[in-house]
CHARMM internal coordinates of N, CA and C (Angstrom, degrees):
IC EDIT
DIST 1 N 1 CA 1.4587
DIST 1 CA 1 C 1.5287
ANGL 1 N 1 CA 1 C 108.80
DIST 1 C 2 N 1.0249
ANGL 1 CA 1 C 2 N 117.93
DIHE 1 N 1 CA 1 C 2 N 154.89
DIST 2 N 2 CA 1.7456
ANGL 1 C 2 N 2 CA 123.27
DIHE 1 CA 1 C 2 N 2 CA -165.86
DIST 2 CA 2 C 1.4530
ANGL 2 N 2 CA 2 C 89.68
DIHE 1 C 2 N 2 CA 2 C -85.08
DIST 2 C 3 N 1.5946
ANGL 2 CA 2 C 3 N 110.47
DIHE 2 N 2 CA 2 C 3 N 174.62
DIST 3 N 3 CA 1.2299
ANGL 2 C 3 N 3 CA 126.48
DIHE 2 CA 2 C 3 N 3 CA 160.40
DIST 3 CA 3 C 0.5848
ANGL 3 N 3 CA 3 C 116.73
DIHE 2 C 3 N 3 CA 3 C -112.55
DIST 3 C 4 N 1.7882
ANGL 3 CA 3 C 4 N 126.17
DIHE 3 N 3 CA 3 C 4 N 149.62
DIST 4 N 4 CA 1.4485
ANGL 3 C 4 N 4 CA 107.02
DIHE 3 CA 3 C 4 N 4 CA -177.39
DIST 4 CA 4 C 1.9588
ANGL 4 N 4 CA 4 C 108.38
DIHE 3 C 4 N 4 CA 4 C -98.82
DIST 4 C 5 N 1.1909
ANGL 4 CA 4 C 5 N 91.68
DIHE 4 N 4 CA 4 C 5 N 141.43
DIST 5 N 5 CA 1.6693
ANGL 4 C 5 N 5 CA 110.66
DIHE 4 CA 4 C 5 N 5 CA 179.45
DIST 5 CA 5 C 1.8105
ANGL 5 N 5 CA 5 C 125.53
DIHE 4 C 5 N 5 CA 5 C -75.43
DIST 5 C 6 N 0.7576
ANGL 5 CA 5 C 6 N 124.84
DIHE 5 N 5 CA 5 C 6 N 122.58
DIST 6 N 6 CA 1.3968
ANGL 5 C 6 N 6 CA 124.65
DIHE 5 CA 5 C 6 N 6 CA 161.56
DIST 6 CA 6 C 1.4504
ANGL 6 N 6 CA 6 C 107.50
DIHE 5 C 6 N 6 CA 6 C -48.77
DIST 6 C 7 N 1.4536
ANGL 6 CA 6 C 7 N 124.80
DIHE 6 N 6 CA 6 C 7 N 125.78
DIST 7 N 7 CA 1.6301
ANGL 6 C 7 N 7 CA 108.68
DIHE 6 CA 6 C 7 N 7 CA -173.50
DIST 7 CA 7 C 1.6101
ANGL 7 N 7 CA 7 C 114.16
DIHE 6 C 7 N 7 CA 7 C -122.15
DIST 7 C 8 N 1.4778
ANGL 7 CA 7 C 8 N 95.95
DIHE 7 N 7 CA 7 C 8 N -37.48
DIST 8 N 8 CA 1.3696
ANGL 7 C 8 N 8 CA 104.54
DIHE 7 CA 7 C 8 N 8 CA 169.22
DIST 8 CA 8 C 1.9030
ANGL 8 N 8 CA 8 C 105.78
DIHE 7 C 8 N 8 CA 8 C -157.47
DIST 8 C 9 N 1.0556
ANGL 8 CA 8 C 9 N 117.34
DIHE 8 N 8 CA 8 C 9 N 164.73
DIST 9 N 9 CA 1.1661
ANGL 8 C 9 N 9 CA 136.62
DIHE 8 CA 8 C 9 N 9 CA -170.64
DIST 9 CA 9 C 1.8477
ANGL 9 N 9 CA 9 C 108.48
DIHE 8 C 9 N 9 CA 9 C -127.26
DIST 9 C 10 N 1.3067
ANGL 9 CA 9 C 10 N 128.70
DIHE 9 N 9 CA 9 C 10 N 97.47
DIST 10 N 10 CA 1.0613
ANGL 9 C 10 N 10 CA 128.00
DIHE 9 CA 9 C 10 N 10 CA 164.73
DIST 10 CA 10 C 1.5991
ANGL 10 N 10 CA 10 C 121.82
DIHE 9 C 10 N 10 CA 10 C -83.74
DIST 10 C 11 N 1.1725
ANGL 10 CA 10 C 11 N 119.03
DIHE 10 N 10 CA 10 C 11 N 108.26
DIST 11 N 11 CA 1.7689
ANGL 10 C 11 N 11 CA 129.53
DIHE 10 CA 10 C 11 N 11 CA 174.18
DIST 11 CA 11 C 1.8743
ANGL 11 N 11 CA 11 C 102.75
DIHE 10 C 11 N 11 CA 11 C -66.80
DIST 11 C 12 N 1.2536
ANGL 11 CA 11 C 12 N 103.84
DIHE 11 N 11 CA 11 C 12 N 134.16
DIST 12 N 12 CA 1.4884
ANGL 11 C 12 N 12 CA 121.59
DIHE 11 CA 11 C 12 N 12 CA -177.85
DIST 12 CA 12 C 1.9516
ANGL 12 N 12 CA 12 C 94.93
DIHE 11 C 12 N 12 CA 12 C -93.86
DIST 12 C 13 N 1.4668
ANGL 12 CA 12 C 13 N 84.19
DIHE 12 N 12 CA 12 C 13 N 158.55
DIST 13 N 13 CA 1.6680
ANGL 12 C 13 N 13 CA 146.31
DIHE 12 CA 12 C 13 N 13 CA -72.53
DIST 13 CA 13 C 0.6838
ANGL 13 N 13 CA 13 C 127.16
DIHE 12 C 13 N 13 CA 13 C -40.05
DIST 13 C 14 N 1.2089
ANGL 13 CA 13 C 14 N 100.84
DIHE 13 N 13 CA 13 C 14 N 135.39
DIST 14 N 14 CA 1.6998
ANGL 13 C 14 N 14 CA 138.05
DIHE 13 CA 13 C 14 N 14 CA -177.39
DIST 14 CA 14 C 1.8134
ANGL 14 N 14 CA 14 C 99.76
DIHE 13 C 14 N 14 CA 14 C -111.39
DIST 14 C 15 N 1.1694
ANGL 14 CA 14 C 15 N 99.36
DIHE 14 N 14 CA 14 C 15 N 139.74
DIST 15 N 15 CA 1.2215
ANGL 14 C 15 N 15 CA 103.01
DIHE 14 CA 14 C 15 N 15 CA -178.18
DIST 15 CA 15 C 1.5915
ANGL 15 N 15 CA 15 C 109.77
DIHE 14 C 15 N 15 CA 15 C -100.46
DIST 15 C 16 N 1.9161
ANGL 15 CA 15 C 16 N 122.27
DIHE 15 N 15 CA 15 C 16 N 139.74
DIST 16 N 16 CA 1.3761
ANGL 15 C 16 N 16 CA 100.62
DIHE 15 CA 15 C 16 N 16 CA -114.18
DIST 16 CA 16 C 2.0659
ANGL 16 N 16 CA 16 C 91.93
DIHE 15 C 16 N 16 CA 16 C -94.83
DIST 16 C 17 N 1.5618
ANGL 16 CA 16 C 17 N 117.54
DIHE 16 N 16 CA 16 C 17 N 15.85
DIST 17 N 17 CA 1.0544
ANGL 16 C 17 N 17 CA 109.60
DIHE 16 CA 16 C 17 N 17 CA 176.11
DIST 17 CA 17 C 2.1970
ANGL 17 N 17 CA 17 C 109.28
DIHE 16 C 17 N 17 CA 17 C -98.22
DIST 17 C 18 N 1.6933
ANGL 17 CA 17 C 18 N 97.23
DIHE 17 N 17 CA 17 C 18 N -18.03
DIST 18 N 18 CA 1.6708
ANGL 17 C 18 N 18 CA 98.41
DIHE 17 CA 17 C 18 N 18 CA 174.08
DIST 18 CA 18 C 1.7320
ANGL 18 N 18 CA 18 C 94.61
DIHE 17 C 18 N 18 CA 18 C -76.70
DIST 18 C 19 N 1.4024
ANGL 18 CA 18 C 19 N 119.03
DIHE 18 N 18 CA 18 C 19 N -24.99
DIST 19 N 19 CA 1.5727
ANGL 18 C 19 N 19 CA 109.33
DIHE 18 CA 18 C 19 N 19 CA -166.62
DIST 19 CA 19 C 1.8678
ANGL 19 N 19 CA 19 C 98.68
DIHE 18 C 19 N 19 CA 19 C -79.42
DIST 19 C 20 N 0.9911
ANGL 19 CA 19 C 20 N 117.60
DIHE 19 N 19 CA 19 C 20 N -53.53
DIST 20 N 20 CA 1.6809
ANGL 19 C 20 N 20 CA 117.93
DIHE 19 CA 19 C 20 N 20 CA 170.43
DIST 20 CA 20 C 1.5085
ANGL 20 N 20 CA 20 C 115.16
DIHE 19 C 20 N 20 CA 20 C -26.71
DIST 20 C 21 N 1.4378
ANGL 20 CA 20 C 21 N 102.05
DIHE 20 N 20 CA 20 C 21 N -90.97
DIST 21 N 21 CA 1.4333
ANGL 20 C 21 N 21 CA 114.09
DIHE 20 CA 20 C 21 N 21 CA 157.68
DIST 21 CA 21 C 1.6692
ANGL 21 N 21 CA 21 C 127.73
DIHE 20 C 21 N 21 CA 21 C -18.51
DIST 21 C 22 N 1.2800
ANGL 21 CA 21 C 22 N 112.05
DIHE 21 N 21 CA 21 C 22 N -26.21
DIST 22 N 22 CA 1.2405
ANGL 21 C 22 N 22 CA 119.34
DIHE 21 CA 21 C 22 N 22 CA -165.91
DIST 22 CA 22 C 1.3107
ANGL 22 N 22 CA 22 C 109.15
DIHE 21 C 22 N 22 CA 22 C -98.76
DIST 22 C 23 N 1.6523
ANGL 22 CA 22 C 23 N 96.74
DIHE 22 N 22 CA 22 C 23 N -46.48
DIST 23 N 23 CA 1.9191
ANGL 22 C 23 N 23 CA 109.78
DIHE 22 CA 22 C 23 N 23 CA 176.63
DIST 23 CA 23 C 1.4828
ANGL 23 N 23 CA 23 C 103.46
DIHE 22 C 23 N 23 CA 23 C -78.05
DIST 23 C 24 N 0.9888
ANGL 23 CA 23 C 24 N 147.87
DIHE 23 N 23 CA 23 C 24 N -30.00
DIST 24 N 24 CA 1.4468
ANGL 23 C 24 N 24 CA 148.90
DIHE 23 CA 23 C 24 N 24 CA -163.19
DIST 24 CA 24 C 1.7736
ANGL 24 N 24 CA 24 C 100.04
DIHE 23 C 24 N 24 CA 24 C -90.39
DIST 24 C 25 N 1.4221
ANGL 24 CA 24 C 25 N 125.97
DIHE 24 N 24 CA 24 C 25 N -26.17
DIST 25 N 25 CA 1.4163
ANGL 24 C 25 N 25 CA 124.79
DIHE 24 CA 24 C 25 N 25 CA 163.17
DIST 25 CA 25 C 1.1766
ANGL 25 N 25 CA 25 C 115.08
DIHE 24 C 25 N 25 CA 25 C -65.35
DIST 25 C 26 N 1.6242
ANGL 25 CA 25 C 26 N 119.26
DIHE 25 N 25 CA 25 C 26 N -57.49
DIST 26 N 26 CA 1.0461
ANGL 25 C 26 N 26 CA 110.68
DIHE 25 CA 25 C 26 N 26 CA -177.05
DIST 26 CA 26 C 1.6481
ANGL 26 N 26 CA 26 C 137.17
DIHE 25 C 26 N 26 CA 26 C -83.89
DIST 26 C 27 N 1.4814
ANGL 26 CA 26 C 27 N 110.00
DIHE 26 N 26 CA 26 C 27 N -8.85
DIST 27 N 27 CA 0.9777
ANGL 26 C 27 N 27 CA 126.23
DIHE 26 CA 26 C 27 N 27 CA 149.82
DIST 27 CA 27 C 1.4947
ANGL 27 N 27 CA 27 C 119.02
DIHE 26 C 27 N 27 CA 27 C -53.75
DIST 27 C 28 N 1.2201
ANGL 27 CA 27 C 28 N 127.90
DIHE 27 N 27 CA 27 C 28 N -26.60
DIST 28 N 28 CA 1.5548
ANGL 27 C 28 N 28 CA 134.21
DIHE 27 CA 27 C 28 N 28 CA -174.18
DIST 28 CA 28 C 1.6731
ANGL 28 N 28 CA 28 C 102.93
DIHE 27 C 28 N 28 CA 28 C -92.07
DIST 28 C 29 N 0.9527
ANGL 28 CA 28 C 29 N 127.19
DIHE 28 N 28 CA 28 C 29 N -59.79
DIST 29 N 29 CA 1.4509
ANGL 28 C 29 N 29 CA 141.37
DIHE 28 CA 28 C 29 N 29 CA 169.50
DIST 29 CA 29 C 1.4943
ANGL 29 N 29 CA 29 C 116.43
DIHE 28 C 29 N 29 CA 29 C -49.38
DIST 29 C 30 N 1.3410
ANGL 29 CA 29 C 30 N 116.18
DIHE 29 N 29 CA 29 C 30 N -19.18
DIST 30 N 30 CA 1.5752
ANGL 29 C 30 N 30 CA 120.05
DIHE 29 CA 29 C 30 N 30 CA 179.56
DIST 30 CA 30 C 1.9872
ANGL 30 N 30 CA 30 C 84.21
DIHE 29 C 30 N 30 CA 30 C -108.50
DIST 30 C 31 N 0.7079
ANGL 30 CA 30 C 31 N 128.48
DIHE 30 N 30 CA 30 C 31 N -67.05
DIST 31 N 31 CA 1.3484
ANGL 30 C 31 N 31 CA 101.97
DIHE 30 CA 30 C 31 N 31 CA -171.42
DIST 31 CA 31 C 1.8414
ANGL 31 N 31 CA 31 C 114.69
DIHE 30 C 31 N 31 CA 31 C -77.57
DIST 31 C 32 N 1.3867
ANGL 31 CA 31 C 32 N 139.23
DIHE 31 N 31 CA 31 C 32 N 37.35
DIST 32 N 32 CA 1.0262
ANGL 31 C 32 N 32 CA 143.40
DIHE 31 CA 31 C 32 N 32 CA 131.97
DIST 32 CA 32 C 1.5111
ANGL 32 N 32 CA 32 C 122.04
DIHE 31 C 32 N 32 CA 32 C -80.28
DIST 32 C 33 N 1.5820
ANGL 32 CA 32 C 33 N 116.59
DIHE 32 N 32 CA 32 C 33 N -8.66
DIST 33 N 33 CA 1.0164
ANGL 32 C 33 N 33 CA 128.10
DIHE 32 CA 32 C 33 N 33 CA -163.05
DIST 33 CA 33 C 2.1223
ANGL 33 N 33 CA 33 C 96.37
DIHE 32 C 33 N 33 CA 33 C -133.94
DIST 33 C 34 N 1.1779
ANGL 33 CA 33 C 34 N 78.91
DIHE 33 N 33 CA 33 C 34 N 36.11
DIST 34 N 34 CA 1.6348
ANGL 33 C 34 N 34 CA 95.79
DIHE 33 CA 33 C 34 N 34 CA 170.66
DIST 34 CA 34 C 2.1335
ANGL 34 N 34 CA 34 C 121.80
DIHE 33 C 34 N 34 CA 34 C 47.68
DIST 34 C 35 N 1.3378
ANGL 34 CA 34 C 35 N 84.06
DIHE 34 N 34 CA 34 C 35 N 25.65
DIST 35 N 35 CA 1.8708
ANGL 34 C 35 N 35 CA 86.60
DIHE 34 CA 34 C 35 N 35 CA 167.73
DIST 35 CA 35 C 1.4320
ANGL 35 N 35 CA 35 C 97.09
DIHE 34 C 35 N 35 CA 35 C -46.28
DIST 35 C 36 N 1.4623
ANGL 35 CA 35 C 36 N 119.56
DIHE 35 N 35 CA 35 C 36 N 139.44
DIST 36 N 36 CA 1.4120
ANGL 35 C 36 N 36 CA 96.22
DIHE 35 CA 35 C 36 N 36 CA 135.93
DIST 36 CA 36 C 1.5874
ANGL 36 N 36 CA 36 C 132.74
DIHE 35 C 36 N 36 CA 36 C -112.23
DIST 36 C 37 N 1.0302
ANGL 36 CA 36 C 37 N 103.81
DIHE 36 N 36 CA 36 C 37 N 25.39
DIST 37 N 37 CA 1.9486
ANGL 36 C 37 N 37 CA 120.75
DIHE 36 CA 36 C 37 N 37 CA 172.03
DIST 37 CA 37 C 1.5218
ANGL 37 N 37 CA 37 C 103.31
DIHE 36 C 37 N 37 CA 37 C -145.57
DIST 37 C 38 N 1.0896
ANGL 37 CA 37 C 38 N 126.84
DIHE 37 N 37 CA 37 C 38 N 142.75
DIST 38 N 38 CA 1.4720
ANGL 37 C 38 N 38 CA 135.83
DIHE 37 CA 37 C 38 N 38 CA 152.73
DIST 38 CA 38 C 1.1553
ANGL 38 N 38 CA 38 C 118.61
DIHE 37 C 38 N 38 CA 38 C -142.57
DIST 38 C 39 N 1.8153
ANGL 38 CA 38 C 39 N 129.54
DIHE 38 N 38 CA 38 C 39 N 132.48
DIST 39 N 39 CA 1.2304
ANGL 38 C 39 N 39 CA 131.35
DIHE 38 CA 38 C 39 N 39 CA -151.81
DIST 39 CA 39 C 1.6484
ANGL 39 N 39 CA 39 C 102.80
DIHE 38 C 39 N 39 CA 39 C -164.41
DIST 39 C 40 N 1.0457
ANGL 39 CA 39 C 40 N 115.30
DIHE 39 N 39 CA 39 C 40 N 146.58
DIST 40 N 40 CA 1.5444
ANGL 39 C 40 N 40 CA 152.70
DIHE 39 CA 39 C 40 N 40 CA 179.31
DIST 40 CA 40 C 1.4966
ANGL 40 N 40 CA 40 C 106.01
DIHE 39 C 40 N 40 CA 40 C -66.80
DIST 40 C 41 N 1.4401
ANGL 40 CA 40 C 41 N 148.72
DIHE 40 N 40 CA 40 C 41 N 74.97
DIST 41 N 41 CA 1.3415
ANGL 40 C 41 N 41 CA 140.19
DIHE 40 CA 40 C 41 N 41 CA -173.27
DIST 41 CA 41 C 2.0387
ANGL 41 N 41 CA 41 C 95.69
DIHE 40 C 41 N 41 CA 41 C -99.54
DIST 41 C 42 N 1.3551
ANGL 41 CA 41 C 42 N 110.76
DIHE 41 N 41 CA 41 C 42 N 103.73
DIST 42 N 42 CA 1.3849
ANGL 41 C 42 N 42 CA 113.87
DIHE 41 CA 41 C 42 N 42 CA 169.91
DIST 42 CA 42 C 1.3712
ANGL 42 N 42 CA 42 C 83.97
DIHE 41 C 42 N 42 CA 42 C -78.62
DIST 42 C 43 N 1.3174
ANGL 42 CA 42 C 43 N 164.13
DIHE 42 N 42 CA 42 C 43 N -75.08
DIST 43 N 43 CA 1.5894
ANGL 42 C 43 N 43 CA 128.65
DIHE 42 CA 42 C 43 N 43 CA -121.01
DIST 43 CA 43 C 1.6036
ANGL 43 N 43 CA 43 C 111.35
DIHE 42 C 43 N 43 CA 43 C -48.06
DIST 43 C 44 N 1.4046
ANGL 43 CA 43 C 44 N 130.62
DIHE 43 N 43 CA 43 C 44 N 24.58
DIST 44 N 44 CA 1.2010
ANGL 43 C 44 N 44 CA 129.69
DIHE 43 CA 43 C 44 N 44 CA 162.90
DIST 44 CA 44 C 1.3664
ANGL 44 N 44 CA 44 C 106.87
DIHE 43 C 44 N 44 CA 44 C -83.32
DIST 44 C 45 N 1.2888
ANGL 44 CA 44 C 45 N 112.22
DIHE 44 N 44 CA 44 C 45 N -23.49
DIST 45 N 45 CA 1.7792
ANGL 44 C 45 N 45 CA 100.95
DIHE 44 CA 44 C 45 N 45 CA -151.59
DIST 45 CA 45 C 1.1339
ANGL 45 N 45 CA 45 C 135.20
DIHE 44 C 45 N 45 CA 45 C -51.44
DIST 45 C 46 N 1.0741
ANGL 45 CA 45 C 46 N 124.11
DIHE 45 N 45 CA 45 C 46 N 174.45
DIST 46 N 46 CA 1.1752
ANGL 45 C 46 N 46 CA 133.25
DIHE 45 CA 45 C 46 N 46 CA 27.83
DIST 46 CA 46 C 2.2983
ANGL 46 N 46 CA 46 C 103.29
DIHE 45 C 46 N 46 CA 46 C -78.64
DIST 46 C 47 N 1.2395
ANGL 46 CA 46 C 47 N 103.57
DIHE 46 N 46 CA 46 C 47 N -4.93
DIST 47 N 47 CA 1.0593
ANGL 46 C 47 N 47 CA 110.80
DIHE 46 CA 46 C 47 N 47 CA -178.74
DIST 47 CA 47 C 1.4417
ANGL 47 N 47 CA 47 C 98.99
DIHE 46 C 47 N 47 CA 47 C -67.60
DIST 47 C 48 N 1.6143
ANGL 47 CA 47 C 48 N 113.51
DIHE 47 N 47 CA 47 C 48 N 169.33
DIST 48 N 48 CA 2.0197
ANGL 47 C 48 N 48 CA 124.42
DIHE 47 CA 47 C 48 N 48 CA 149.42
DIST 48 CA 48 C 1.4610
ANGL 48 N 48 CA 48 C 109.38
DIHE 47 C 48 N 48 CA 48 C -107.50
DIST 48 C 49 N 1.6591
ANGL 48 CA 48 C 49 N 125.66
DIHE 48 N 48 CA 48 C 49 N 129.58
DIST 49 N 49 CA 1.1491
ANGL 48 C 49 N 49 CA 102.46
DIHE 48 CA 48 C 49 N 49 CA 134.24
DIST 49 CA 49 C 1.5255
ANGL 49 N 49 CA 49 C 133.10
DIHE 48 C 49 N 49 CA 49 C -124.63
DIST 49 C 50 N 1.6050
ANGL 49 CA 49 C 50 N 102.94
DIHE 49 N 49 CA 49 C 50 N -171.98
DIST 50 N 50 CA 1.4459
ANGL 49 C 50 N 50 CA 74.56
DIHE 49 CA 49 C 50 N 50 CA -156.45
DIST 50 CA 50 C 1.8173
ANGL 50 N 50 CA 50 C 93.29
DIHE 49 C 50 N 50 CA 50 C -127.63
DIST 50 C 51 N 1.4250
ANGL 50 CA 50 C 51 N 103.78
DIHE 50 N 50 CA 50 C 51 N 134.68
DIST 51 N 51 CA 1.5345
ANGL 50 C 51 N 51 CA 132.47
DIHE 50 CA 50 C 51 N 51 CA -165.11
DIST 51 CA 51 C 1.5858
ANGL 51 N 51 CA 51 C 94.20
DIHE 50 C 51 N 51 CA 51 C -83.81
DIST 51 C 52 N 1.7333
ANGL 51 CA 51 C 52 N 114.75
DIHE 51 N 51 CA 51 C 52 N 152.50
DIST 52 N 52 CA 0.9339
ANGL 51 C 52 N 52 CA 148.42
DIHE 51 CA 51 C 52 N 52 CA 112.27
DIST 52 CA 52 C 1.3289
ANGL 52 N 52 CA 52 C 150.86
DIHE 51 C 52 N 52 CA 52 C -154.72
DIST 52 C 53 N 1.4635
ANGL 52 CA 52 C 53 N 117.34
DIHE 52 N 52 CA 52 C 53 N 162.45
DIST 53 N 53 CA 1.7410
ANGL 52 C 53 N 53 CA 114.40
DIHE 52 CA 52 C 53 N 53 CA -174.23
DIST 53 CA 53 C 1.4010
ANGL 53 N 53 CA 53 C 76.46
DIHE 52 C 53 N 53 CA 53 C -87.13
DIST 53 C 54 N 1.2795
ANGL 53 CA 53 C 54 N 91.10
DIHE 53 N 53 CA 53 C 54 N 147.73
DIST 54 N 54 CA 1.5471
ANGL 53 C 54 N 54 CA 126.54
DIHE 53 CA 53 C 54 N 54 CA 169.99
DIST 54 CA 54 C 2.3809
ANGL 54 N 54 CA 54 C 92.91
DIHE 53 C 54 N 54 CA 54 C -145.89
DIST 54 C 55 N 1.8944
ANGL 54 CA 54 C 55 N 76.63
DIHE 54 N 54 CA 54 C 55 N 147.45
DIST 55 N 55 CA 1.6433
ANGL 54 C 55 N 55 CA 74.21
DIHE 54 CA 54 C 55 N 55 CA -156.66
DIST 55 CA 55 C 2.4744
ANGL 55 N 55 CA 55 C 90.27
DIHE 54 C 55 N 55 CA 55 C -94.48
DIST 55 C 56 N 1.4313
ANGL 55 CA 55 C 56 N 105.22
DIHE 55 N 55 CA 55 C 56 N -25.34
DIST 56 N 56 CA 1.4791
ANGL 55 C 56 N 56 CA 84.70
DIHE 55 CA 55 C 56 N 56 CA 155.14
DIST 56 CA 56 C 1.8228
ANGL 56 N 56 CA 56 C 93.30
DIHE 55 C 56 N 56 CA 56 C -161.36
DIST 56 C 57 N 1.1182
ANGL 56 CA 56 C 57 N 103.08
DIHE 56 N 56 CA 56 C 57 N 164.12
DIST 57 N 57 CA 1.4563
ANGL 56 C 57 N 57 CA 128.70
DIHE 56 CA 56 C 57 N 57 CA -159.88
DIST 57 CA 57 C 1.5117
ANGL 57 N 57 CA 57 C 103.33
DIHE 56 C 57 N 57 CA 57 C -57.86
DIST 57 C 58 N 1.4622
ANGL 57 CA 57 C 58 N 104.90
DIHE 57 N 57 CA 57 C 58 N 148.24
DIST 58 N 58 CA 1.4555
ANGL 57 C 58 N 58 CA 111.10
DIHE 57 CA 57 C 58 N 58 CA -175.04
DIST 58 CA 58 C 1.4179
ANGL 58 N 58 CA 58 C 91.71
DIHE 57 C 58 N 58 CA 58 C -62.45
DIST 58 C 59 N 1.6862
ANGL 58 CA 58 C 59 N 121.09
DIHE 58 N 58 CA 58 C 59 N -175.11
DIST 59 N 59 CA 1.1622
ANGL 58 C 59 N 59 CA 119.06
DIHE 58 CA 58 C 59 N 59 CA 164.95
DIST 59 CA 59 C 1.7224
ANGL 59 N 59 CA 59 C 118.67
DIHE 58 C 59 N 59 CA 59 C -77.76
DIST 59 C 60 N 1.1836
ANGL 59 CA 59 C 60 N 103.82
DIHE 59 N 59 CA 59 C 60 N -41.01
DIST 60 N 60 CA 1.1570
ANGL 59 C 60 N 60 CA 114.04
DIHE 59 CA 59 C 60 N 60 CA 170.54
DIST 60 CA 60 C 1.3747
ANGL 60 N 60 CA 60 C 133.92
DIHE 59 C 60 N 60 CA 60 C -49.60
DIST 60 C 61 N 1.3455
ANGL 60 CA 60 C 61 N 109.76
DIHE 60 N 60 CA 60 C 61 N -20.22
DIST 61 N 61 CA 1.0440
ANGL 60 C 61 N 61 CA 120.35
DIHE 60 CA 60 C 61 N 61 CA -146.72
DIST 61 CA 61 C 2.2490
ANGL 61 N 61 CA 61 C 101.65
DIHE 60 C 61 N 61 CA 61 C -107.55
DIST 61 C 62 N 1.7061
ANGL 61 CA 61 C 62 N 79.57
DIHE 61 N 61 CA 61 C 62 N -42.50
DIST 62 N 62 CA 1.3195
ANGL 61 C 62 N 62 CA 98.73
DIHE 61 CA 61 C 62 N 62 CA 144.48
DIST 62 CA 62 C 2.0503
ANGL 62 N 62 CA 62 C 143.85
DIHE 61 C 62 N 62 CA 62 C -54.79
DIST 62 C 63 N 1.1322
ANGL 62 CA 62 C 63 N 75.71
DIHE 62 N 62 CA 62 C 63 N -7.24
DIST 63 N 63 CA 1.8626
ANGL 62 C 63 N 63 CA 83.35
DIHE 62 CA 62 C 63 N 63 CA -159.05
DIST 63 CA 63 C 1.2366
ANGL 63 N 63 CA 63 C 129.46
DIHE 62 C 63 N 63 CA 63 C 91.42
DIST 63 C 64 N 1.5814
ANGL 63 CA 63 C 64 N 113.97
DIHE 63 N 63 CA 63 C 64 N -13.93
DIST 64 N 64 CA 1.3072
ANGL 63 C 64 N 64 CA 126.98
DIHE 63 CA 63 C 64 N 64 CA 176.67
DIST 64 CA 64 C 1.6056
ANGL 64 N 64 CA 64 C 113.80
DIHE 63 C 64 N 64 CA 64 C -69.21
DIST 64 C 65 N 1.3736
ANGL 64 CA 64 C 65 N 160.26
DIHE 64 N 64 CA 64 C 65 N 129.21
DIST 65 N 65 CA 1.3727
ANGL 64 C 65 N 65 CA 166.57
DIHE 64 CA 64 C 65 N 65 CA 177.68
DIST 65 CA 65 C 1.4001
ANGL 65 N 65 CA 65 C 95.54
DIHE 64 C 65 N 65 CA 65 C -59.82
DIST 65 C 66 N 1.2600
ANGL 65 CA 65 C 66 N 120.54
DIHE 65 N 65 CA 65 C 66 N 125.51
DIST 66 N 66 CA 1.8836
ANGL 65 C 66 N 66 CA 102.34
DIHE 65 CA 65 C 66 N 66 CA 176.27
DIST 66 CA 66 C 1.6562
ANGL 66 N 66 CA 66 C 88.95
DIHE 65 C 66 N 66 CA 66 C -119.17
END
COOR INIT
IC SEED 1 N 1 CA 1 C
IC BUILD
């Protein structure tokens, strides 16, 4: 089963049509790149960040050059 990843961390305020826009990109871009969950974890707050399982590491992300 994947783990889920810390993926990004959004700092408040965000004004709430750049914050949409922002979560709805990257939500699209993590599951073109095979997330299979992505989710909103406020226990940062007042910050968001934003979770996903990913089932193995980009290359990049790894150290690998992709």
């Amino acid at each position: 089963m994947p783990e889920p990843r810390r993926i990004l961390t959004v700092h408040s305020p965000v004004p709430p049509k750049v914050l949409d826009d922002l979560l709805t990109s990257v939500e699209s871009a993590l599951h073109r790149v095979g997330a299979g969950r992505v989710w909103i974890d406020a226990h940062w707050g007042p910050d968001l960040a934003v979770m996903a399982e990913l089932s193995d590491p980009a290359p990049s992300v790894a150290g690998v050059p992709g």
